[in-house]
C-alpha positions as CSV (number, residue, x, y, z in Angstrom):
1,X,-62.0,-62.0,-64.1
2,X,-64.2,-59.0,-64.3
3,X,-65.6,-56.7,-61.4
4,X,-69.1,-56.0,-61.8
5,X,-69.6,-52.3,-61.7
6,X,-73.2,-51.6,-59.4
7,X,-74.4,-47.7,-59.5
8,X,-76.1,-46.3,-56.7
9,X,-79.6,-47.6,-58.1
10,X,-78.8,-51.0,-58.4
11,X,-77.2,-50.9,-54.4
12,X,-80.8,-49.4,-53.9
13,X,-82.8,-52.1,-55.9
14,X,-81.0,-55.0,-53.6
15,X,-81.9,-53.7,-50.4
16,X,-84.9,-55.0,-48.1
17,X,-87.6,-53.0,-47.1
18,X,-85.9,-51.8,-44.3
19,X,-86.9,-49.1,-41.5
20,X,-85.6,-46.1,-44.0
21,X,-87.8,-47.2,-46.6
22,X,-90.9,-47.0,-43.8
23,X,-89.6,-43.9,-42.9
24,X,-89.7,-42.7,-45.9
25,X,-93.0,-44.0,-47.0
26,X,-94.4,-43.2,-43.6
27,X,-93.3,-39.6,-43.7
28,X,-94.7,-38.8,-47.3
29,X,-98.0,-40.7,-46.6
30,X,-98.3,-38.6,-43.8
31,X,-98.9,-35.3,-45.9
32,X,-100.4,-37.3,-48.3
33,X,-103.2,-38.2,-46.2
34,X,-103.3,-34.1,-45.1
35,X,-103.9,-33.6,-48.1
36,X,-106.7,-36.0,-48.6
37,X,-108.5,-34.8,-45.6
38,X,-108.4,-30.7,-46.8
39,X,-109.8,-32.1,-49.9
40,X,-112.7,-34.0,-48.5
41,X,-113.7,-31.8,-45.9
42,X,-114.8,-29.8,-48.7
43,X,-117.4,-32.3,-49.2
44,X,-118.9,-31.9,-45.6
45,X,-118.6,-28.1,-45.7
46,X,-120.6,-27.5,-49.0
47,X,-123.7,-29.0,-46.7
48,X,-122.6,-26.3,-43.7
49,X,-122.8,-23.3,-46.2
50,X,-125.8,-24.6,-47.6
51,X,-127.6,-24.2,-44.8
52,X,-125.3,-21.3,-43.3
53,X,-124.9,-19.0,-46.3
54,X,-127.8,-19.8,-48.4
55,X,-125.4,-20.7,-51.2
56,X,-127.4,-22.0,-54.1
57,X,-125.9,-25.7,-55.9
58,X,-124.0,-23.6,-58.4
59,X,-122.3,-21.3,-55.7
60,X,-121.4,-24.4,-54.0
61,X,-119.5,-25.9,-57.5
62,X,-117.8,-22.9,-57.6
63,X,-116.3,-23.5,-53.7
64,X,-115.6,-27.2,-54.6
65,X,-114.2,-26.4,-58.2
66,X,-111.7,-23.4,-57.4
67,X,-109.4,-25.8,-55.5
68,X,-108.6,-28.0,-58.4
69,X,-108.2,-24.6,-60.4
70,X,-105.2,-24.0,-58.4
71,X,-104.2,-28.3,-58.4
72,X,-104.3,-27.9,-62.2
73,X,-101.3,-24.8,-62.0
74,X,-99.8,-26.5,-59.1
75,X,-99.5,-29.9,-60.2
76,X,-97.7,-28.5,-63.2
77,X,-95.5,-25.4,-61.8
78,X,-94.3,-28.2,-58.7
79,X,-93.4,-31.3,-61.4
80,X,-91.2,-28.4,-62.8
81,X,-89.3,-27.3,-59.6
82,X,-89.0,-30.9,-58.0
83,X,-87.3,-31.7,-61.4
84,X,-85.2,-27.9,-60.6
85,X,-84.9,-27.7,-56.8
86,X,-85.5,-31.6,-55.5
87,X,-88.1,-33.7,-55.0
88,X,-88.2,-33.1,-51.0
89,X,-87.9,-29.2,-51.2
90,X,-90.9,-28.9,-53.3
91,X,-92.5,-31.1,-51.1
92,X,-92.1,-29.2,-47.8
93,X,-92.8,-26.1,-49.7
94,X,-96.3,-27.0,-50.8
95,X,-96.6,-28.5,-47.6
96,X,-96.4,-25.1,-45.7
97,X,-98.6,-23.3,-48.4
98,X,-102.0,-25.1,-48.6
99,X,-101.3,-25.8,-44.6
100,X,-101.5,-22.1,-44.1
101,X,-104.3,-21.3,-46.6
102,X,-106.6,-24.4,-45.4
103,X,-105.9,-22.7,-41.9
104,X,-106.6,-19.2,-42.9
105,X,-110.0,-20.5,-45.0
106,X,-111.6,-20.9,-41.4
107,X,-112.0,-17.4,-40.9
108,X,-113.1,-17.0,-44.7
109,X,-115.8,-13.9,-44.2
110,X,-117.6,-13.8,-47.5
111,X,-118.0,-16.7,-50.6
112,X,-115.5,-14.5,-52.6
113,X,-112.6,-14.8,-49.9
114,X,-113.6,-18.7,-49.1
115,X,-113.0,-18.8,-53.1
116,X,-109.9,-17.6,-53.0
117,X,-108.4,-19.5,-50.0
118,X,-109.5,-22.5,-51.9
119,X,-107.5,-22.0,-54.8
120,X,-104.3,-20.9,-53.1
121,X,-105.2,-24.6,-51.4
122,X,-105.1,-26.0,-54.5
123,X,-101.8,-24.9,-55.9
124,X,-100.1,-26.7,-52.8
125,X,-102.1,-29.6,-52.7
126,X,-101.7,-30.1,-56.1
127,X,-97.7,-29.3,-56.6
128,X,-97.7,-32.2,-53.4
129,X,-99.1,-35.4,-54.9
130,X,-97.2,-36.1,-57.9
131,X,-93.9,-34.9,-56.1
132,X,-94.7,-37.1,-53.2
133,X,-95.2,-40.1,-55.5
134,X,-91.9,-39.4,-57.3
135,X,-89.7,-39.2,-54.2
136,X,-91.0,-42.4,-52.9
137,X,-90.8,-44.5,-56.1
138,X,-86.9,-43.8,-57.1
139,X,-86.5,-44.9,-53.7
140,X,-88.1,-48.4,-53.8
141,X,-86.5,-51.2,-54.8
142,X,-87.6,-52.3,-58.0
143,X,-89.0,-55.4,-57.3
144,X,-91.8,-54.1,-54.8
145,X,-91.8,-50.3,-56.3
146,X,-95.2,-50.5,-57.5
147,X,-96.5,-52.2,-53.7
148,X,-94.3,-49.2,-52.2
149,X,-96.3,-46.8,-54.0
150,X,-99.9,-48.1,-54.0
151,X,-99.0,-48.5,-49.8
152,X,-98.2,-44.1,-50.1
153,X,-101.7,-43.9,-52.0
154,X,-103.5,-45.6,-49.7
155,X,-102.6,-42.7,-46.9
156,X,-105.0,-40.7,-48.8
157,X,-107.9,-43.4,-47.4
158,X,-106.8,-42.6,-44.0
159,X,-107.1,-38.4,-44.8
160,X,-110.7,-39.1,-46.4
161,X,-111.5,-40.9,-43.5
162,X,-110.5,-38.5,-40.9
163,X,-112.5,-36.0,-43.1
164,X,-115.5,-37.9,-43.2
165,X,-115.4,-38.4,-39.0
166,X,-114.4,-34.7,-38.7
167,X,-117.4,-34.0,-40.8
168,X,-119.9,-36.3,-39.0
169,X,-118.4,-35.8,-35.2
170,X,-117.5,-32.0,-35.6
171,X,-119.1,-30.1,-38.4
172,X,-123.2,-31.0,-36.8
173,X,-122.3,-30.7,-33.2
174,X,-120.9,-27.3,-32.9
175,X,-122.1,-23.9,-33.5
176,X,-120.0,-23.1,-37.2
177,X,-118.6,-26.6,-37.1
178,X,-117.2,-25.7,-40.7
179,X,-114.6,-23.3,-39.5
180,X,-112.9,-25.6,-36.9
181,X,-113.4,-28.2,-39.1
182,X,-111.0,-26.2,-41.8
183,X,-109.0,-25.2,-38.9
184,X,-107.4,-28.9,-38.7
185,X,-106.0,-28.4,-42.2
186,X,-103.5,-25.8,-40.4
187,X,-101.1,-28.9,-39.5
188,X,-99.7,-29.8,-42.6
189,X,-98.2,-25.9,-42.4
190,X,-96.4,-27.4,-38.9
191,X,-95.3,-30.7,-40.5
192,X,-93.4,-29.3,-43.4
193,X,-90.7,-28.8,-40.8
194,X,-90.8,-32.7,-40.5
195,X,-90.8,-33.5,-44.1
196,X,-87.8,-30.9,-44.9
197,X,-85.7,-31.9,-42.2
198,X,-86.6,-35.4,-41.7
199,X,-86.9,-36.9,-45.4
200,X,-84.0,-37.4,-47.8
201,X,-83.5,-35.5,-51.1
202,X,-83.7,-38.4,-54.2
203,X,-80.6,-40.1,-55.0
204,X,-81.2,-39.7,-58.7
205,X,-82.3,-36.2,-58.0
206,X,-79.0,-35.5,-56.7
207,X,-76.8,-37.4,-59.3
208,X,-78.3,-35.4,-61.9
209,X,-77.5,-32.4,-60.6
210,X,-73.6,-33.8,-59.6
211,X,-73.8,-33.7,-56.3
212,X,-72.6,-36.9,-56.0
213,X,-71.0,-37.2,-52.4
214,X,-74.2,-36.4,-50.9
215,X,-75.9,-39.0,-53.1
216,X,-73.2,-41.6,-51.9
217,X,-74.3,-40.8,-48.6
218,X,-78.0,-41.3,-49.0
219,X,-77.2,-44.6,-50.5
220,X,-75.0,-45.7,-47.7
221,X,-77.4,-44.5,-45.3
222,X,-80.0,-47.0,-46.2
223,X,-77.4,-49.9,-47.1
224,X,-76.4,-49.4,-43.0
225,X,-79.5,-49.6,-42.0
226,X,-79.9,-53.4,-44.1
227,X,-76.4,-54.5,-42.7
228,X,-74.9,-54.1,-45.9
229,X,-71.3,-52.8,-46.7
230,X,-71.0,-49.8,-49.7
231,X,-69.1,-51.9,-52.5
232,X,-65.4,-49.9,-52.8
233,X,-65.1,-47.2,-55.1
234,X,-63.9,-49.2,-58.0
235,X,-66.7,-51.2,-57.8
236,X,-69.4,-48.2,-58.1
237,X,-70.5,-46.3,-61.3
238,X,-72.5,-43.0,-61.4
239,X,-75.3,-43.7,-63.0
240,X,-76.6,-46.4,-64.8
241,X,-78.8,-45.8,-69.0
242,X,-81.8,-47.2,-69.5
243,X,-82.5,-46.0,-72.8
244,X,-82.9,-47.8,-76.1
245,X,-81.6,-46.1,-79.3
246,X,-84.3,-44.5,-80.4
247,X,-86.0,-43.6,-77.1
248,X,-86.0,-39.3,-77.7
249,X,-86.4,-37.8,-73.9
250,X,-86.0,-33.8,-74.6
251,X,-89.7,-33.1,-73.8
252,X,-92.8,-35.5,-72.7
253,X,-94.1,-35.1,-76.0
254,X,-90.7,-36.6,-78.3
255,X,-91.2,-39.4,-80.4
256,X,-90.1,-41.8,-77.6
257,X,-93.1,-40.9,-75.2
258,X,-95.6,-39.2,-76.9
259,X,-98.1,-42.6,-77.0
260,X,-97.8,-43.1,-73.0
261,X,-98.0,-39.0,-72.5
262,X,-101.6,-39.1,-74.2
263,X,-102.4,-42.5,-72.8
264,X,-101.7,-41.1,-69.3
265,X,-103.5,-38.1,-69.5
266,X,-106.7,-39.6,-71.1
267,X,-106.9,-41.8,-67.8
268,X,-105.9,-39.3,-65.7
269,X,-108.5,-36.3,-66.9
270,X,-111.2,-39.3,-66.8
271,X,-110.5,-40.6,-63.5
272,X,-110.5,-37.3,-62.0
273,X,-113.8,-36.3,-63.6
274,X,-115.7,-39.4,-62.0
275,X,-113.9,-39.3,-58.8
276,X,-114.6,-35.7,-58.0
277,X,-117.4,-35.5,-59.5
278,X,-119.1,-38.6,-57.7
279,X,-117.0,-37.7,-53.8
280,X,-116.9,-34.4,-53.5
281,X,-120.6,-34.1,-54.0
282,X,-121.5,-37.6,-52.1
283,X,-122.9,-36.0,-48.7
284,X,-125.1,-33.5,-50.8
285,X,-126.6,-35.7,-53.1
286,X,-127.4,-37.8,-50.2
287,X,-129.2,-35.2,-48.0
288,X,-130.8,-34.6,-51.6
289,X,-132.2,-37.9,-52.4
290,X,-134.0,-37.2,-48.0
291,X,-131.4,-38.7,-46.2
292,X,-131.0,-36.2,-42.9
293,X,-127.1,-34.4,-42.9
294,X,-125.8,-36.9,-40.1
295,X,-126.9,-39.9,-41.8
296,X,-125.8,-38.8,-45.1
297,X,-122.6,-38.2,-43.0
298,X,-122.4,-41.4,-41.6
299,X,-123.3,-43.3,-44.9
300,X,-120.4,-41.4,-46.4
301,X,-118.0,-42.6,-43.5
302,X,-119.4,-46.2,-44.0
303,X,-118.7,-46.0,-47.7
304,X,-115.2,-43.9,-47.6
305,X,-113.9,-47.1,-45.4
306,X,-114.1,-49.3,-47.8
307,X,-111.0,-47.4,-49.8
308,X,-108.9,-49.5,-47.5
309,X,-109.3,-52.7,-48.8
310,X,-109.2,-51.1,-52.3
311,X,-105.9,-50.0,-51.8
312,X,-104.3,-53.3,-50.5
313,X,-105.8,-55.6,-53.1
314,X,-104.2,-53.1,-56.0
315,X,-101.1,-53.2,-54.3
316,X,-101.0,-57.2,-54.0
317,X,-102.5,-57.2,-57.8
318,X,-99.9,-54.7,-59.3
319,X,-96.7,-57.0,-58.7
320,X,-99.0,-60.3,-59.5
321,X,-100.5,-59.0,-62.5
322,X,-98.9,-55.8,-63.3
323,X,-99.3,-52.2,-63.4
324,X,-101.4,-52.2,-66.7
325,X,-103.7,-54.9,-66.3
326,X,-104.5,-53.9,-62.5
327,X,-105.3,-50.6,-63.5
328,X,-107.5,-51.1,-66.1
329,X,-109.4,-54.0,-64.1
330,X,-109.9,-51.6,-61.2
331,X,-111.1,-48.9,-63.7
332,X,-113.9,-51.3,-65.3
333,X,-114.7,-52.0,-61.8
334,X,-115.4,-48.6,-61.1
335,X,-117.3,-48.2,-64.1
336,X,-119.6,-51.0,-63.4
337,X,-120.3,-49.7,-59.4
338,X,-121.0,-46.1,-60.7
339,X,-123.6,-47.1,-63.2
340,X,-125.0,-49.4,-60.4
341,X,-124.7,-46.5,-57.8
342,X,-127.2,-44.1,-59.9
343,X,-129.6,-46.3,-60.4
344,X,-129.6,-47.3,-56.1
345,X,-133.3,-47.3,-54.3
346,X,-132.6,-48.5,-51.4
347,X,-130.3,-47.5,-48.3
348,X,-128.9,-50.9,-48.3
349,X,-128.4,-50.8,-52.6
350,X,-126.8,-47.4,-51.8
351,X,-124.4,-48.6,-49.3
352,X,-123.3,-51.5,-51.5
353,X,-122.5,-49.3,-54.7
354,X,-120.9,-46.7,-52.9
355,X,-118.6,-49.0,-51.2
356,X,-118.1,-51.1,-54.5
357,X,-117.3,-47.6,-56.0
358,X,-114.8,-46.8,-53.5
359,X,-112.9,-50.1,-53.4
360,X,-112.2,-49.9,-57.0
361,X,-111.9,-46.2,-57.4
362,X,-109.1,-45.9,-55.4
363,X,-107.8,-49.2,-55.7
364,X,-107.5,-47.4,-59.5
365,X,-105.9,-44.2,-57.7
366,X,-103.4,-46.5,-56.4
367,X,-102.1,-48.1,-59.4
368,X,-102.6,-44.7,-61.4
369,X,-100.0,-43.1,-59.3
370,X,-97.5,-46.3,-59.3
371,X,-97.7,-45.7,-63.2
372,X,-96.9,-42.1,-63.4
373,X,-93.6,-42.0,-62.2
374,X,-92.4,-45.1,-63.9
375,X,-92.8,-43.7,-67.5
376,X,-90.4,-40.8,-67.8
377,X,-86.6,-40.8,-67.2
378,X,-85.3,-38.8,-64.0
379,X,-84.8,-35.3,-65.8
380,X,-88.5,-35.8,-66.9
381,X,-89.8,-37.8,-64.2
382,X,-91.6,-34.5,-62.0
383,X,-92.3,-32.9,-65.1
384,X,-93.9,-35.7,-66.7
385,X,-95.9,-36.8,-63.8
386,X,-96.7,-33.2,-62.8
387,X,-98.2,-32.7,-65.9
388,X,-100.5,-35.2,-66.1
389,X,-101.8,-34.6,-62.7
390,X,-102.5,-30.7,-63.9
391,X,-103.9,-32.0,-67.3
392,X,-106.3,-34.3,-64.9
393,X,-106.9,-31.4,-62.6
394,X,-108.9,-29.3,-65.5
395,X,-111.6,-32.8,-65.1
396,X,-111.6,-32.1,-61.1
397,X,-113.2,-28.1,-61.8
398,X,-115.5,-29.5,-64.3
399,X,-116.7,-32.1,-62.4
400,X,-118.1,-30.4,-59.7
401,X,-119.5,-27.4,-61.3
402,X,-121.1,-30.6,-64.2
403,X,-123.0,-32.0,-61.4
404,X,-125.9,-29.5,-61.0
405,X,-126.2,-29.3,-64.7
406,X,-126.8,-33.3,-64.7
407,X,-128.9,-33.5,-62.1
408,X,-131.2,-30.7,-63.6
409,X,-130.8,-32.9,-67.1
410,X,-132.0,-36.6,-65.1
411,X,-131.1,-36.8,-61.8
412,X,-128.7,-39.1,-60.2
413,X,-128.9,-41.7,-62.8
414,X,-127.7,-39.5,-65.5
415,X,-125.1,-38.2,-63.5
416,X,-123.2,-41.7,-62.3
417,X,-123.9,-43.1,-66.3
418,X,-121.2,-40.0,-67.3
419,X,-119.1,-41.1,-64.8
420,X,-119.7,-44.9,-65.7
421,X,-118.5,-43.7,-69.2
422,X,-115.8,-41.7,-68.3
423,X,-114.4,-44.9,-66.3
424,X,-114.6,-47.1,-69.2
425,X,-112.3,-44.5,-71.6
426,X,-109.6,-44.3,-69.0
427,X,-109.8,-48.5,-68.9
428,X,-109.1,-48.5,-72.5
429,X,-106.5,-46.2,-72.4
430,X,-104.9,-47.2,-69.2
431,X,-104.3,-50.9,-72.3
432,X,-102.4,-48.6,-73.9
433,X,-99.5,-47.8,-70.8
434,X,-96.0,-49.5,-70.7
435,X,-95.7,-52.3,-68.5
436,X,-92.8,-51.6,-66.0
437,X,-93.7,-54.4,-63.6
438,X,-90.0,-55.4,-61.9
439,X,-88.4,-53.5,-64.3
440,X,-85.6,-50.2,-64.1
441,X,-86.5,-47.1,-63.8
442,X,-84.9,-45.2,-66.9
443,X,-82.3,-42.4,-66.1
């Protein structure tokens, strides 16, 4: 008779959703959804300075571009040191640094220093997401990891939400709304504390840098909490290899992974362009087309609500149908509500395509970053992610500062026809991804 021999992933992948899990998830989404609302109050406080500062369209790219300057280098420089220093270090780190900047770009004096806020923002915001997404996916179990992770994206509706209310209750009503509306951002500076102190460190994380009895202890933390007893020692291995022969992980780009690197970046570069490009810039091209700034504001709220439902359909979709196919469905969707979107004459026809746009757009988001993580084995896994996100970044600065030069080209047709396109490339590639659906995650 032989003993089966369970490592401290598979006692992870057995377990229940259970009250750590929530934590967890909870905790992350939490700073995930900080992050969402520094990035779209951006949107609300290009129409401020409009009016404020004078700032002509392409001034106003440049405040809405620098941020995703500094995403680009974060994403990339934090993928790096949550695969050197832990996935919950990094996390609290970047945290504290856009928390402080966001805070500080309320008393911005001058476009230059607003500028420069903005992309000391972005390296923390940026070094956040991917890292965020990582910690939360080698915790799931395997079963419901690409749910768990769609469910953390979807805290990013609930920031853009609170932007777009901040921006319609706050940012009108009193005398240089803007500043106390980018005063709020100073929180995620406070709740670093909570996320360094009150989330664990991976458990992979930790066995591949041998610190193995605190990675026992994570384990049996959330096997406790499920009512289950650790296996005895004899029973447990340290790690278990998921890697075929010829699967090459030195780099992102080895034999092994070079097809789903490229794959993943096309989809992520296009997804960022259209995104940005189409939300950041939503309230101005509304007060462009005549709307007054709070109706424009409240038809953004209206629309930015329907990322909700988005979000849950993906993540019932993405164990029914599987990462791939949900992704790409919810990226030809996307393509097909931003064509209809540019070529809206109506409030009503307006309404419809924006919240068409923003069901599938994010619903897209959310599968995107259940992908990412799930591609690249744990000594890869921040770096791989992290690099994608940056590569995608270098879309979000173009996209805003493209904007102006397609409106001056056609108008708002022309604009929401690139981003129609740029939707349908990142469908085709997103065909081209691994399917991981209920499947290990590769040490």
């Amino acid at each position: 008779m032989t003993t089966q021999q369970l490592t401290r992933t598979d006692r992870l992948d057995r377990l229940p959703f259970n009250r750590r899990h929530a934590k967890l998830l909870v905790g992350s989404g939490l700073g995930w959804a900080l992050d969402a609302m520094d990035v779209g109050l951006i949107s609300f406080v290009m129409v401020a300075l409009a009016a404020e500062w004078k700032l002509s369209p392409g001034q106003l790219s440049w405040v809405a571009s620098i941020g995703f300057v500094g995403m680009a280098i974060g994403a990339s420089l934090g993928g790096l040191l949550a695969d050197k220093l832990g996935r919950r270090q990094v996390f609290a780190i970047t945290l504290l640094v856009y928390g402080v900047a966001t805070g500080a770009s309320a008393l911005a004096w001058s476009l230059a220093a607003l500028i420069v806020l903005r992309f000391v923002v972005g390296l923390g915001l940026g070094a956040e997401l991917p890292v965020a997404s990582t910690l939360v996916s080698e915790y799931a179990p395997k079963r419901i990891r690409g749910r768990v992770v769609v469910a953390l994206e979807a805290f990013w509706a609930i920031g853009w939400i609170a932007a777009a209310l901040i921006g319609y209750l706050v940012i009108p009503n009193l005398t240089h709304g803007w500043r106390w509306a980018l005063l709020v951002g100073i929180v995620p500076a406070a709740y670093a504390l909570v996320v360094r102190f009150g989330l664990p460190e991976s458990v992979r994380f930790l066995e591949s840098k041998g610190r193995d009895a605190e990675a026992e202890a994570a384990v049996r933390r959330y096997e406790e909490v499920s009512g289950l007893r650790a296996p005895s020692s004899d029973r447990v291995t340290e790690v278990s290899v998921v890697k075929p022969e010829d699967f090459d992980d030195r780099t992102i780009w080895s034999p092994g992974l070079r097809g789903r690197t490229v794959a993943l970046w096309v989809v992520w570069f296009c997804i960022n362009l259209s995104y940005y490009g189409a939300f950041i810039w939503l309230p101005s091209l509304l007060v462009r087309s005549g709307h007054t700034v709070v109706k424009s504001f409240e038809y953004t709220v209206i629309i930015t609500l329907a990322q909700l439902p988005g979000y849950a359909v993906a993540a019932w979709l993405i164990e029914v149908w599987g990462r791939r196919a949900t992704l790409a469905t919810f990226l030809a969707g996307s393509a097909i509500a931003a064509g209809a979107f540019g070529f809206a004459d109506s409030t009503a026809a307006i309404l419809v395509a924006g919240c068409a746009l923003s069901f599938f757009n994010l619903g897209a988001w959310g599968a995107l970053y259940a992908v990412g993580p799930e591609l690249y084995p744990t000594r890869l896994r921040g770096a791989g992610t992290g690099a994608a996100a940056a590569f995608g970044r270098i879309a979000a600065m173009v996209a805003p500062l493209s904007v102006p030069v397609l409106l001056a080209r056609g108008g708002t047709p022309v604009v929401f026809v690139v981003f129609a396109a740029a939707f349908v490339i990142a469908a085709a590639a997103a065909l081209a991804l691994p399917e991981y659906r209920n499947r290990d995650l590769t040490e």
